[in-house]
Each structure stands twice: as structure tokens, then as C-alpha cells.
KOLGU-4560 file (N, C-alpha, C; in nm, 3 decimals, padded with zeros to 5 digits):
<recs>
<n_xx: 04.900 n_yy: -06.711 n_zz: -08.168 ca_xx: 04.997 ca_yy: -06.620 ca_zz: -08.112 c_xx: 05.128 c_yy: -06.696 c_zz: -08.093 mol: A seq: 1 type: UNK>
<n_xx: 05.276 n_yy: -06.665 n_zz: -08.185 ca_xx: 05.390 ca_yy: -06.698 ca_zz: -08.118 c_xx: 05.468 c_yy: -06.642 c_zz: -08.048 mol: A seq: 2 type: UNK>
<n_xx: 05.517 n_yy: -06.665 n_zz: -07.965 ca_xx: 05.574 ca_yy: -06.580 ca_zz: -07.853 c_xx: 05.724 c_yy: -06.610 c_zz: -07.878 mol: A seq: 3 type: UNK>
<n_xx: 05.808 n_yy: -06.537 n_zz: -07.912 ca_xx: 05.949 ca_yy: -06.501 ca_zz: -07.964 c_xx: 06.020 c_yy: -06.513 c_zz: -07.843 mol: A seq: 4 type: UNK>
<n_xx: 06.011 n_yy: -06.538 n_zz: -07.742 ca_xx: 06.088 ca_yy: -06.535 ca_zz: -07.641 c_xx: 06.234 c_yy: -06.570 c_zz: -07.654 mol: A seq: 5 type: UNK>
<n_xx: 06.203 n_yy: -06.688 n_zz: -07.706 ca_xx: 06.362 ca_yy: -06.801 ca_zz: -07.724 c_xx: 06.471 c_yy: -06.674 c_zz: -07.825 mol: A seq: 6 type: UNK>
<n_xx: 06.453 n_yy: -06.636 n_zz: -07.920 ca_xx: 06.498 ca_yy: -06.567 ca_zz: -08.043 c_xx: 06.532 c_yy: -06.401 c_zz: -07.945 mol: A seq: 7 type: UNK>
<n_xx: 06.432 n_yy: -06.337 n_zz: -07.850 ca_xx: 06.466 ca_yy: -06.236 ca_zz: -07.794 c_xx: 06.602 c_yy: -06.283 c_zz: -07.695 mol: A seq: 8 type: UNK>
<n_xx: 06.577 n_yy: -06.391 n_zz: -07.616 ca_xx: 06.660 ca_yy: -06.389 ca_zz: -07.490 c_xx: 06.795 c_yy: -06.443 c_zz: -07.552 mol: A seq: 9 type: UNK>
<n_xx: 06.784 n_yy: -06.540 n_zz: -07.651 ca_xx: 06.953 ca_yy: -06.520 ca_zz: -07.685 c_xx: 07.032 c_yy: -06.403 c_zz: -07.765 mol: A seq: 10 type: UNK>
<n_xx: 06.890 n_yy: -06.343 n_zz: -07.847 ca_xx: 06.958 ca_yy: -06.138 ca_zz: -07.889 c_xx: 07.008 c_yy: -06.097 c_zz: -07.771 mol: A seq: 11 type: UNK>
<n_xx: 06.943 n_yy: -06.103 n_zz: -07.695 ca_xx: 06.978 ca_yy: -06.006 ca_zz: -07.533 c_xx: 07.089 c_yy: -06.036 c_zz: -07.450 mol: A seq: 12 type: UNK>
<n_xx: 07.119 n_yy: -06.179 n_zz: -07.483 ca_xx: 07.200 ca_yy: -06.232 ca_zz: -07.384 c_xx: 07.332 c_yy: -06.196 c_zz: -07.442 mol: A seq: 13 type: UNK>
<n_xx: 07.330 n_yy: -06.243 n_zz: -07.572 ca_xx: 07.485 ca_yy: -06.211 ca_zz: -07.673 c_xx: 07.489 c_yy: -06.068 c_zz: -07.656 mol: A seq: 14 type: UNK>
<n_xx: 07.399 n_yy: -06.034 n_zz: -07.659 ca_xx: 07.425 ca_yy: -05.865 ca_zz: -07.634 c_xx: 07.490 c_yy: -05.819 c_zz: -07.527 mol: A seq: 15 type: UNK>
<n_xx: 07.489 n_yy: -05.883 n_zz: -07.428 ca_xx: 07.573 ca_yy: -05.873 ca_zz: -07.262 c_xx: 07.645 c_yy: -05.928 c_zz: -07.317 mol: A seq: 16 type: UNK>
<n_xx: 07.705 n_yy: -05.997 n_zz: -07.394 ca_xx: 07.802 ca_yy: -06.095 ca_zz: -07.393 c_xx: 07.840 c_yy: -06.172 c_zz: -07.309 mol: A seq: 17 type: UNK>
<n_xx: 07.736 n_yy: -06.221 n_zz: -07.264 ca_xx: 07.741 ca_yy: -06.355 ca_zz: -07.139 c_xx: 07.661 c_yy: -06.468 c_zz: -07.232 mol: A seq: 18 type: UNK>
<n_xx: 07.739 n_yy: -06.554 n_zz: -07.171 ca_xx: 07.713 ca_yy: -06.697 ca_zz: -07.221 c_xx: 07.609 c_yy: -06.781 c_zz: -07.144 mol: A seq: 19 type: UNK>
<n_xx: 07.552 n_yy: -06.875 n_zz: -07.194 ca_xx: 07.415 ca_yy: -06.981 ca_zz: -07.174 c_xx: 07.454 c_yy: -07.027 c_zz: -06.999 mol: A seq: 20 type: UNK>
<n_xx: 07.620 n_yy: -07.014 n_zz: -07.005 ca_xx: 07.633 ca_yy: -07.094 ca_zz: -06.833 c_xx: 07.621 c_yy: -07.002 c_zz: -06.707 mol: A seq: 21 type: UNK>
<n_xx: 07.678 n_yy: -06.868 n_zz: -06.800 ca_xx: 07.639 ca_yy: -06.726 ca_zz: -06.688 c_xx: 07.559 c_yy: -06.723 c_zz: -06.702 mol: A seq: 22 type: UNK>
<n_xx: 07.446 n_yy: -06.697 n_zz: -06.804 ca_xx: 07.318 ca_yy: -06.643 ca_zz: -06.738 c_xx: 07.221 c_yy: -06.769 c_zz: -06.674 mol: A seq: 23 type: UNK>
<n_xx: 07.275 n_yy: -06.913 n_zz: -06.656 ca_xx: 07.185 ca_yy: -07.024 ca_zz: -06.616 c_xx: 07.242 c_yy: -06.957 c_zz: -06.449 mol: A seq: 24 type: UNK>
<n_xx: 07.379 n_yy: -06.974 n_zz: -06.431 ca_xx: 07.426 ca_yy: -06.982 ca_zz: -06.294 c_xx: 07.384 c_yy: -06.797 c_zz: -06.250 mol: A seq: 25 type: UNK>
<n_xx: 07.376 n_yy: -06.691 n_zz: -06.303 ca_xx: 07.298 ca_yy: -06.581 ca_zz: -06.279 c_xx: 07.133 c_yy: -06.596 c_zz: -06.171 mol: A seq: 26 type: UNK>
<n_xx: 07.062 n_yy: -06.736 n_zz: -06.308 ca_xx: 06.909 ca_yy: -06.762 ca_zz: -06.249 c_xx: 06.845 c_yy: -06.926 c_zz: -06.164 mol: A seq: 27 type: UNK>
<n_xx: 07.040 n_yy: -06.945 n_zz: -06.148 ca_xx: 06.971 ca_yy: -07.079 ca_zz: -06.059 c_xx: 06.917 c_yy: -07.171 c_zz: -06.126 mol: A seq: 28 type: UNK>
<n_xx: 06.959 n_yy: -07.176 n_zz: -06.280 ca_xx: 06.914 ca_yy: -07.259 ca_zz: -06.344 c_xx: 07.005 c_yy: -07.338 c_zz: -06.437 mol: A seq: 29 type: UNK>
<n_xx: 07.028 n_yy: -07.454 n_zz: -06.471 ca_xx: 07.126 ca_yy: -07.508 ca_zz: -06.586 c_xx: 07.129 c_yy: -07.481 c_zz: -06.701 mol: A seq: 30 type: UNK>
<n_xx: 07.265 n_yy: -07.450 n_zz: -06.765 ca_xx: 07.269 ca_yy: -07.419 ca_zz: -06.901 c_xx: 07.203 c_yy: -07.462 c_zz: -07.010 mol: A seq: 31 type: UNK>
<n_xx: 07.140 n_yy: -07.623 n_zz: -06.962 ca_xx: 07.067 ca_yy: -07.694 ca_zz: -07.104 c_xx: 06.939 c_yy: -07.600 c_zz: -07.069 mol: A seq: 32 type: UNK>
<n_xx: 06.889 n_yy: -07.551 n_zz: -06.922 ca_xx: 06.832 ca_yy: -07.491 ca_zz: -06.982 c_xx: 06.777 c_yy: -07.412 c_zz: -07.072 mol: A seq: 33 type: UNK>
<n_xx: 06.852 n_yy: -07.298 n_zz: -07.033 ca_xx: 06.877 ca_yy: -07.190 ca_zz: -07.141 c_xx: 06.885 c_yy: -07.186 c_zz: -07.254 mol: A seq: 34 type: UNK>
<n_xx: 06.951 n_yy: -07.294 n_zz: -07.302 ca_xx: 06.968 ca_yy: -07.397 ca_zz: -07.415 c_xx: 06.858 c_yy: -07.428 c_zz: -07.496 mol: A seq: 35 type: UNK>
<n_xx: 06.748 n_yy: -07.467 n_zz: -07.406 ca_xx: 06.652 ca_yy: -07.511 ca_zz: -07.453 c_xx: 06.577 c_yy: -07.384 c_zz: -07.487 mol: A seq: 36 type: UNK>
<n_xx: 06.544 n_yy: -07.276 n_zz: -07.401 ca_xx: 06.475 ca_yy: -07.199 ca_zz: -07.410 c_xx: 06.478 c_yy: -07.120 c_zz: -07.532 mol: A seq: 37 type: UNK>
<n_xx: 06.606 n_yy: -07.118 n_zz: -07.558 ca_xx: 06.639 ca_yy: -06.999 ca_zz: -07.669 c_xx: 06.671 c_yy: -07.111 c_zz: -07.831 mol: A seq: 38 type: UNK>
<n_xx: 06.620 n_yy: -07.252 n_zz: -07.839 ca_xx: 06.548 ca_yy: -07.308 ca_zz: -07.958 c_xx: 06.441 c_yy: -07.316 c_zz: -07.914 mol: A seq: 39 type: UNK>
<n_xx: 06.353 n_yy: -07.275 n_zz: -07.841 ca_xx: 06.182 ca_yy: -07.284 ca_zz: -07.844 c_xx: 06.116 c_yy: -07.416 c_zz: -07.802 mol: A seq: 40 type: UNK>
<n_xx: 06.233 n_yy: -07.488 n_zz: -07.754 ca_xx: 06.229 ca_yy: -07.665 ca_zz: -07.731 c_xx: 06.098 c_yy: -07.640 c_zz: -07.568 mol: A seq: 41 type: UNK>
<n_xx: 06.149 n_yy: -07.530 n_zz: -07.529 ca_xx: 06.010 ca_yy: -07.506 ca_zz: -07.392 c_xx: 06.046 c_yy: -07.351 c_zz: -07.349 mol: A seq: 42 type: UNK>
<n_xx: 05.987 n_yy: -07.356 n_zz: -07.219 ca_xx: 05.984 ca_yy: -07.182 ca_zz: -07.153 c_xx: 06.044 c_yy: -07.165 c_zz: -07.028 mol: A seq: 43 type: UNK>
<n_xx: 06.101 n_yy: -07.085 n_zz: -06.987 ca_xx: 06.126 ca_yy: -07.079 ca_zz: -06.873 c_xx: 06.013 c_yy: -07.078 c_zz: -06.750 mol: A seq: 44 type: UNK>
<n_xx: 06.011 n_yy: -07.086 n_zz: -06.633 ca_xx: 05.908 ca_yy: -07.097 ca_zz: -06.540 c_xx: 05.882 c_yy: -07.021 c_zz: -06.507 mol: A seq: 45 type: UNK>
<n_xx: 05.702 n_yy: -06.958 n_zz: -06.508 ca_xx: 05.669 ca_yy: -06.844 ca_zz: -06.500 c_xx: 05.767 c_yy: -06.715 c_zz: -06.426 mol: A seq: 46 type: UNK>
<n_xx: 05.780 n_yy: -06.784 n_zz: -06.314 ca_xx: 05.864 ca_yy: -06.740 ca_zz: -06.219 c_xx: 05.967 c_yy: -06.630 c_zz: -06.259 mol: A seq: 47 type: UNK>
<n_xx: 06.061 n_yy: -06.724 n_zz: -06.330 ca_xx: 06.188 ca_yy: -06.634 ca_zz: -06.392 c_xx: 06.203 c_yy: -06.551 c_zz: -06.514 mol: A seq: 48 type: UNK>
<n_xx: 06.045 n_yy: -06.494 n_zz: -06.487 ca_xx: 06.049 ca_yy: -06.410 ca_zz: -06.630 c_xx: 06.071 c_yy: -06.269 c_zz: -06.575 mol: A seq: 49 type: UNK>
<n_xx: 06.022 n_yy: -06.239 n_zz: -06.467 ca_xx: 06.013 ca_yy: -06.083 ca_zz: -06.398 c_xx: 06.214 c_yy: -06.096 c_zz: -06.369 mol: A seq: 50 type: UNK>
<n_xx: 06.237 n_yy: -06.161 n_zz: -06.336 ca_xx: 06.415 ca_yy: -06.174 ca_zz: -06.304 c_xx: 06.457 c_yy: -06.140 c_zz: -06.475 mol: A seq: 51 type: UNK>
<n_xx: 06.445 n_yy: -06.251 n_zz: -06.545 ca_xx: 06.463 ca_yy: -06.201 ca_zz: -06.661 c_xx: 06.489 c_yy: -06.075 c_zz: -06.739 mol: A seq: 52 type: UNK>
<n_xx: 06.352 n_yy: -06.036 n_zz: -06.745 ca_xx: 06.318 ca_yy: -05.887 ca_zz: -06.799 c_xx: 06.394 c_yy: -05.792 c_zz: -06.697 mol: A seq: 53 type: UNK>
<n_xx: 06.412 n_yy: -05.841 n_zz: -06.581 ca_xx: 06.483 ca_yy: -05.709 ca_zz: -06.518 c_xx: 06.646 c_yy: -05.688 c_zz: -06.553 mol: A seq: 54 type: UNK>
<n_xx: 06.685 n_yy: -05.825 n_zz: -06.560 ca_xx: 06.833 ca_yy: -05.827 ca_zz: -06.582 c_xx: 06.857 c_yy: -05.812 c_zz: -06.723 mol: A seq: 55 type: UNK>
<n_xx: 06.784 n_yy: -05.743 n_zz: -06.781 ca_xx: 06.781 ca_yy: -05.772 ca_zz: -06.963 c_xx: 06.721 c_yy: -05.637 c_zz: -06.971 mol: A seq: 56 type: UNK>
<n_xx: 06.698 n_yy: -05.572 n_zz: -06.869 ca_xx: 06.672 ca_yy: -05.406 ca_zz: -06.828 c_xx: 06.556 c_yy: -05.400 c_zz: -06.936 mol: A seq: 57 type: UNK>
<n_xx: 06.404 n_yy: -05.489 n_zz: -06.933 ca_xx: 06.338 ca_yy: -05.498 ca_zz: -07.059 c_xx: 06.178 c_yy: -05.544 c_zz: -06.985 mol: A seq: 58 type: UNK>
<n_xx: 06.095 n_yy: -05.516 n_zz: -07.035 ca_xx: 05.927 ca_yy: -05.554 ca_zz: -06.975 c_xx: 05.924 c_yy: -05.717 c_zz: -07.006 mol: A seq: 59 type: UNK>
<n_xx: 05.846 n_yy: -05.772 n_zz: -06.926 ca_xx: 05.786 ca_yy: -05.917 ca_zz: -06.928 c_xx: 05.748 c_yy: -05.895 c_zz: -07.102 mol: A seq: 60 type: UNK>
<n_xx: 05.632 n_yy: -05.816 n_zz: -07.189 ca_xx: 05.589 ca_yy: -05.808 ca_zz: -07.283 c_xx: 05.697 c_yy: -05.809 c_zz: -07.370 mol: A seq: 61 type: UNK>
<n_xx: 05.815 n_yy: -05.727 n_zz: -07.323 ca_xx: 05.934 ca_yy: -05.741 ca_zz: -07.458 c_xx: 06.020 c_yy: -05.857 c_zz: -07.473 mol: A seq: 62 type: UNK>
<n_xx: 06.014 n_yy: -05.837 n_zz: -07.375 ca_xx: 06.102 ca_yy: -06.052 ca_zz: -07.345 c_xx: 06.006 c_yy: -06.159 c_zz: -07.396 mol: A seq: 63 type: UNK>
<n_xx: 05.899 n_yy: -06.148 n_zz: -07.381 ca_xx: 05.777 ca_yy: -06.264 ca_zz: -07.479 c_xx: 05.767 c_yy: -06.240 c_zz: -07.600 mol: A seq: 64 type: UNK>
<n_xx: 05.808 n_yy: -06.097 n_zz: -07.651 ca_xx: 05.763 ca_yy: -06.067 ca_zz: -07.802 c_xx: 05.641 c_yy: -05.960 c_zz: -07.832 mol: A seq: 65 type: UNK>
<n_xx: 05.581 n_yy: -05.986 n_zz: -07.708 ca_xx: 05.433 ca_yy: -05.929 ca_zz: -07.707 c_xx: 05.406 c_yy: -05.780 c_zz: -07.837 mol: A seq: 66 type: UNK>
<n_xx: 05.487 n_yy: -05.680 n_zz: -07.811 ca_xx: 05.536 ca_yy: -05.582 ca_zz: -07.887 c_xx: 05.491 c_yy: -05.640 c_zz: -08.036 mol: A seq: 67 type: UNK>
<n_xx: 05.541 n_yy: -05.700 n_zz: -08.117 ca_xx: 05.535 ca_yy: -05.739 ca_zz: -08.229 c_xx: 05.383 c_yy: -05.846 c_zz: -08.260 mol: A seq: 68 type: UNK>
<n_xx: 05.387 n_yy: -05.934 n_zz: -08.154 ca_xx: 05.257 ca_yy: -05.959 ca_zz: -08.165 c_xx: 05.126 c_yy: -05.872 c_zz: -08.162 mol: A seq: 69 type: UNK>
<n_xx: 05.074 n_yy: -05.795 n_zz: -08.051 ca_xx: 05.016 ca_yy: -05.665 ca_zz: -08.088 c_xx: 05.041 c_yy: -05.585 c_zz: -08.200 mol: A seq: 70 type: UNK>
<n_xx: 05.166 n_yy: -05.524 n_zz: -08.322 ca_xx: 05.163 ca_yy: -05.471 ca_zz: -08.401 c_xx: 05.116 c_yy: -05.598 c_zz: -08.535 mol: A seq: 71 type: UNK>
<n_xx: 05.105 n_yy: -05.659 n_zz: -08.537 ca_xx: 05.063 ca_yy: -05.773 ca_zz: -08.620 c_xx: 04.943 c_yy: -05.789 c_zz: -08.606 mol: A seq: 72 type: UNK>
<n_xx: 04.849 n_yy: -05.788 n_zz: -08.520 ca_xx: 04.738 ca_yy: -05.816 ca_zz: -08.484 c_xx: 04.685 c_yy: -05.656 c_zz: -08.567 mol: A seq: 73 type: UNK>
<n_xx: 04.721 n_yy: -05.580 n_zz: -08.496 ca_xx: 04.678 ca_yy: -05.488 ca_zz: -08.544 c_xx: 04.690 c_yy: -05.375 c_zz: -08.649 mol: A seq: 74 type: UNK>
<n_xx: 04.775 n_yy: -05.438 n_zz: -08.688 ca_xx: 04.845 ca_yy: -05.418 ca_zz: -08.889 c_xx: 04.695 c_yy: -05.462 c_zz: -08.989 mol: A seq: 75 type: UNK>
<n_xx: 04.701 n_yy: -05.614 n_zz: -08.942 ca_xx: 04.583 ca_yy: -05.720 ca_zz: -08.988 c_xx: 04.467 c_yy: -05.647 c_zz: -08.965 mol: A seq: 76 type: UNK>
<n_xx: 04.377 n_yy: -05.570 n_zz: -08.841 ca_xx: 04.290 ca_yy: -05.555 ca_zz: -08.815 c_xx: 04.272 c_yy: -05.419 c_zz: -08.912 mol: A seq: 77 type: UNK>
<n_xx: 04.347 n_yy: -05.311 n_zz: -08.956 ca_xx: 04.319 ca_yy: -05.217 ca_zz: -08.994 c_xx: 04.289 c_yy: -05.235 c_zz: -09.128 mol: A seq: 78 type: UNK>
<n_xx: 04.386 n_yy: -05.332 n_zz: -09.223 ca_xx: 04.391 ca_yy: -05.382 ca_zz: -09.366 c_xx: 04.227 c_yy: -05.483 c_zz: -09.336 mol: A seq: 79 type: UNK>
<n_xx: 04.195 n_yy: -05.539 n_zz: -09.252 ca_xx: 04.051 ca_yy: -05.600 ca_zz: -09.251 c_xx: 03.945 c_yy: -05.498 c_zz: -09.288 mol: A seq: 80 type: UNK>
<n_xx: 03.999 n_yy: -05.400 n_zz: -09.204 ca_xx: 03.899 ca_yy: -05.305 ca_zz: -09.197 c_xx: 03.885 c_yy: -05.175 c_zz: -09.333 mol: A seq: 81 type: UNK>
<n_xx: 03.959 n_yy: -05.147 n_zz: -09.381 ca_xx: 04.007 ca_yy: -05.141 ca_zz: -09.507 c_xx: 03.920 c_yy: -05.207 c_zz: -09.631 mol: A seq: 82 type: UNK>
<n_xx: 03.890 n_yy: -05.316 n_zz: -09.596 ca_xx: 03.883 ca_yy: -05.435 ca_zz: -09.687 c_xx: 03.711 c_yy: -05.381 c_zz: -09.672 mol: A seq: 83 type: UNK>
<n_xx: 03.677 n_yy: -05.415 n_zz: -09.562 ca_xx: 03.565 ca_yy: -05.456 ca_zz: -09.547 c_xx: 03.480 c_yy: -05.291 c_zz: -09.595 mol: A seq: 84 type: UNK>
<n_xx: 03.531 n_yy: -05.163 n_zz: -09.614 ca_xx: 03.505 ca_yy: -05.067 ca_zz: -09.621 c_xx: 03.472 c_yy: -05.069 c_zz: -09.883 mol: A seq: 85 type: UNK>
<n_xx: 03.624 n_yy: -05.105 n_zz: -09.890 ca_xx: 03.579 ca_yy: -05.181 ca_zz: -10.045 c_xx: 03.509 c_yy: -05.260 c_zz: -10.076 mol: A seq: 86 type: UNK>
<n_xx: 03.450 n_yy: -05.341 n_zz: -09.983 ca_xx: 03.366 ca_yy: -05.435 ca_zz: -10.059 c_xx: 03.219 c_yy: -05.400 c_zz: -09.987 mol: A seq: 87 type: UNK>
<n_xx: 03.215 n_yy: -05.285 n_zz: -09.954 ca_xx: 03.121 ca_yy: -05.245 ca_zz: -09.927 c_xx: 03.093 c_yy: -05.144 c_zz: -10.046 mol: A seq: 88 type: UNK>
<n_xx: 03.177 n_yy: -05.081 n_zz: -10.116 ca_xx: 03.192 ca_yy: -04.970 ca_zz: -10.244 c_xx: 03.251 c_yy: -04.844 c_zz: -10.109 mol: A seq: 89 type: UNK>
<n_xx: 03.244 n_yy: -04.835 n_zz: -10.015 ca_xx: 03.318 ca_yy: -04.726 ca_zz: -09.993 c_xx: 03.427 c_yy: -04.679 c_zz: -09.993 mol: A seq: 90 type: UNK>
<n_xx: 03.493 n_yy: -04.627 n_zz: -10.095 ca_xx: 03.613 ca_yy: -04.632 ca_zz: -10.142 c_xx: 03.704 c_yy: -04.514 c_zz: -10.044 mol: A seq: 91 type: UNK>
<n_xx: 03.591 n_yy: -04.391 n_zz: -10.061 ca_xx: 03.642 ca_yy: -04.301 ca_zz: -09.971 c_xx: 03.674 c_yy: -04.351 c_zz: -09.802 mol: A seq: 92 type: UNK>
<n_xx: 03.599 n_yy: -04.420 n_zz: -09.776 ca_xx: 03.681 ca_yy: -04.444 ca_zz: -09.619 c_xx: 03.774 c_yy: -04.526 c_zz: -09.600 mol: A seq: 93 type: UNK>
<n_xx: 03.769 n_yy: -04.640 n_zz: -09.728 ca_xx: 03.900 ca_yy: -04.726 ca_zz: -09.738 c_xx: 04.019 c_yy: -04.634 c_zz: -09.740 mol: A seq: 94 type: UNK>
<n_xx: 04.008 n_yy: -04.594 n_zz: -09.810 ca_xx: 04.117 ca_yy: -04.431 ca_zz: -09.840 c_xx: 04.165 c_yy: -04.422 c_zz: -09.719 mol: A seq: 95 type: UNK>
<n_xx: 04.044 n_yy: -04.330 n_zz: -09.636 ca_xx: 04.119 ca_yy: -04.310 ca_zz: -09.487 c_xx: 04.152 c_yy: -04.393 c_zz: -09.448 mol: A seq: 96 type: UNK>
<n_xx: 04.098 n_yy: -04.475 n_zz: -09.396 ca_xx: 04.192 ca_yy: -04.569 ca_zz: -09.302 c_xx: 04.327 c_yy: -04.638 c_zz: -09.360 mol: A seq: 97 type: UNK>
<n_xx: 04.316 n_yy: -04.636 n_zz: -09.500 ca_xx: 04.516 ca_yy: -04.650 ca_zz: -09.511 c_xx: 04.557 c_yy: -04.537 c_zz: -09.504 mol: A seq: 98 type: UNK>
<n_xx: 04.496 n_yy: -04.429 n_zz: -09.522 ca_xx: 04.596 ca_yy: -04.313 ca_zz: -09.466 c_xx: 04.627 c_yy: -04.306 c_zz: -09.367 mol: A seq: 99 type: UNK>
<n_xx: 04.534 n_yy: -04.304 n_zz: -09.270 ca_xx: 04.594 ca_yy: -04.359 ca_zz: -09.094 c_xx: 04.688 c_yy: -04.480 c_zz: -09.108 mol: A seq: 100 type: UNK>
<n_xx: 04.672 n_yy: -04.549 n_zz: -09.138 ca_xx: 04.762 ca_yy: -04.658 ca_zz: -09.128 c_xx: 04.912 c_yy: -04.627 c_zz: -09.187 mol: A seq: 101 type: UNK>
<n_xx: 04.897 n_yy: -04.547 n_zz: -09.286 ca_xx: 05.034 ca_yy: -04.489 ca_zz: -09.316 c_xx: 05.125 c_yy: -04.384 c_zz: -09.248 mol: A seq: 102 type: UNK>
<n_xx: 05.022 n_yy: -04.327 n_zz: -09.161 ca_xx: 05.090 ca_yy: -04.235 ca_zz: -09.067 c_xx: 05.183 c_yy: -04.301 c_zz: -08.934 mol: A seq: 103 type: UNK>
<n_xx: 05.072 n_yy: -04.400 n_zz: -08.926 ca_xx: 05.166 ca_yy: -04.541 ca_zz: -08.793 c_xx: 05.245 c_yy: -04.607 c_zz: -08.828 mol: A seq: 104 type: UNK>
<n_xx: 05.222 n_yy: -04.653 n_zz: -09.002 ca_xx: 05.331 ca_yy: -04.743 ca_zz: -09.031 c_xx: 05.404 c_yy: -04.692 c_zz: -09.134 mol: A seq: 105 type: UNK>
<n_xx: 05.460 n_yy: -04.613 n_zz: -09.159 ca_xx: 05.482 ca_yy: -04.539 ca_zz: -09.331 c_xx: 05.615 c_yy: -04.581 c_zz: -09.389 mol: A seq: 106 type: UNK>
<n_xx: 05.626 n_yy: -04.737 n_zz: -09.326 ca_xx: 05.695 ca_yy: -04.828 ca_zz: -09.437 c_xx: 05.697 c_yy: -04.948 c_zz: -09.449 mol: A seq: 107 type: UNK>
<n_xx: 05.569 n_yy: -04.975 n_zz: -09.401 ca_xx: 05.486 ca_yy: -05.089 ca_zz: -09.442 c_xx: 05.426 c_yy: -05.115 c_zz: -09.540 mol: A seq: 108 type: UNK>
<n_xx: 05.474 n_yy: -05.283 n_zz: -09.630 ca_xx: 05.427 ca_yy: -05.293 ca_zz: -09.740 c_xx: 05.246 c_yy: -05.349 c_zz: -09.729 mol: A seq: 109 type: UNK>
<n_xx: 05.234 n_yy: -05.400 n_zz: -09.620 ca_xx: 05.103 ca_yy: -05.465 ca_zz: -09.621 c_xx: 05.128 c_yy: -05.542 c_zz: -09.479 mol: A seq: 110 type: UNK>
<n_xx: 04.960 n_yy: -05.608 n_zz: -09.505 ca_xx: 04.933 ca_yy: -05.681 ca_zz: -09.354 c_xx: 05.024 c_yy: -05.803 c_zz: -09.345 mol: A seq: 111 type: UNK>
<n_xx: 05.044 n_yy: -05.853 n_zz: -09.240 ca_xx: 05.103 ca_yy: -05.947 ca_zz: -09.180 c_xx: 05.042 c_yy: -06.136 c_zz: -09.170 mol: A seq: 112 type: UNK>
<n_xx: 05.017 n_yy: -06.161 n_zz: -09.313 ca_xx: 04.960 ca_yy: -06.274 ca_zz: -09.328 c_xx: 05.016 c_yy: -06.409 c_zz: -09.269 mol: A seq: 113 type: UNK>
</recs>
């Protein structure tokens, strides 16, 4: 599991158009922080993630990435399942289940390897 955090919080932050020193002096924290956080060099402390997500008007899960991790997981799990339905010869339920899968994802080229 990678957790996108660093890559979300500097989208979010440029998006306010506040800079690494406002939003450190915003959370009581130094700019190298921030710095750091948003190349993936470490994480912020549990702590300042609920502050975070609130001032970024966004869930703990969207500020980690979580969102995309869950649709990946479960992109993978349906194309498994898919799979495991052809190499069984059942062709007809492979069928369905990319048809479901096309209704959730219907512009998706494939699973998320």
C-alpha cells in the first residue's frame, strides 16, 4: 500500500495558494517540514492529520490517498476474479463480471498492475 499523501498535500496546498511557510506556521510546524512531507522523505504526526484534512476541507482517507488505493485494490480483485472464472472455462460469468466492472469503471483499460 502507498499512501500519496506527500503528492495530495502539496496539490491542495498550491491550490490555496499558500506556501510551505504558511501552512507550517498555520500547524505549528516548520517549513522543512512540510518540505519533507510533500517529497515522501517522512509523514506528518499522526496528530496533524485531522487539522490537516480539515483545513484542506477533505477526509483523513483523501489526504492519505486511501480513495485510490481502495479503487486499485479493487479494480485488481474483480479482473482476479474474472480470471479465475476463464480458467475455470466459464466464459459466461467472466463475461459478467467485466460487465459489472464496466458499469463502475467504463473507462478503464485494465487492472492496476
Amino acid at each position: 500500500m502507498e499512501l500519496s499523501l506527500g503528492e495530495n498535500l502539496k496539490r491542495m496546498r498550491k491550490s490555496r495558494n499558500i506556501t510551505q511557510e504558511e501552512l507550517a506556521e498555520i500547524l505549528g510546524v516548520t517549513f522543512q517540514s512540510v518540505s519533507r512531507w510533500e517529497r515522501g522523505d517522512c509523514y506528518p504526526d499522526i496528530t496533524l492529520l485531522p487539522g490537516l484534512a480539515n483545513f484542506f476541507d477533505v477526509s483523513v482517507d483523501a489526504l492519505l490517498g486511501m480513495d485510490a488505493i481502495r479503487s486499485k485494490s479493487h479494480k485488481n480483485g474483480i479482473f482476479k476474479m474474472a480470471h479465475e472464472y476463464m480458467d475455470a472455462g466459464n466464459y459466461r460469468k467472466a463475461a459478467d463480471v467485466y460487465r459489472q466492472a464496466l458499469k463502475i469503471y467504463p473507462d478503464d483499460d485494465g487492472p492496476d498492475v
